[in-house]
Every structure is written in C-alpha cells, then in structure tokens.
C-alpha positions, 0 to 999 in steps of 0.5 A: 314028655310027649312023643312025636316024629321028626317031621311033625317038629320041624312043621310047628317050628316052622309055622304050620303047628303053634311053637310053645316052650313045650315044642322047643324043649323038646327040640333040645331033646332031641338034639342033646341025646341024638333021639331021630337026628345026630347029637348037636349041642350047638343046636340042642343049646339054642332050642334049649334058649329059646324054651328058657325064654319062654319060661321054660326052667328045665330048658335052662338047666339042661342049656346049662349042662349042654353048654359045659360040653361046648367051647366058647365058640359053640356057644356064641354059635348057638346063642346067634342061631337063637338070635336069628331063628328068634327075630325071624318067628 
C-alpha cells in the first residue's frame, strides 16, 4: 500500500490531487486503525463506501468488518456522510 502524510490526503480529497478508489481505501486505513488520526469507524466506513463504489473489493470487506464494530446509527451516520461527500465531488 502506498505510504503518504496526512496532509497530502485531505489535498487529493479535496480536489487539489485525482481522488481514485486507491486514495479513499487508504482513507479507510487510516481511520480504521488510527494511522495519523484517532480511530473513527463512522469515518473509516464511509471511505470504505466510497472505495467499494469505485470497485474497490477489499474496501467492501474491510467496510464489512468496520461495521460489525458499529451500531446502527453508526452506520446510517457513515452511509449519509458518504451520500454527501459523494453528491458534493
């Protein structure tokens, strides 16, 4: 998996780099496991989402795991903040 900085992430999500499933998964990473950033699986579960739609197979596994460790409201959550960041790039 390739390695970059904060930083650099949150420049390609928003706009100033290409955003690909690649970019998104690795979002997920780094939320699910706390790599740079607390652990956040509502947040990890949307990127997660958003790599999945693009193809993305081990962004949908991984989506899957995250999610057993959500309630239902956790995941309605990350599933709306997917809608959003969606509609909005």
């Amino acid at each position: 998996m390739a390695r970059f900085e904060l930083s650099e992430c949150n420049h390609a999500v928003l706009g100033e780099g290409p955003v690909n499933a690649s970019t998104l998964f690795d979002l997920g990473m780094m939320y699910s496991v706390g790599r740079s950033v607390p652990i956040d699986y509502v947040t990890a579960h949307k990127w997660f989402n958003l790599a999945a739609v693009q193809g993305n197979e081990d962004a949908a596994r991984l989506r899957q795991e995250v999610a057993a460790q959500m309630s239902d409201a956790e995941i309605a959550a990350a599933q709306r903040a997917a809608r959003a960041w969606y509609n909005t790039h």
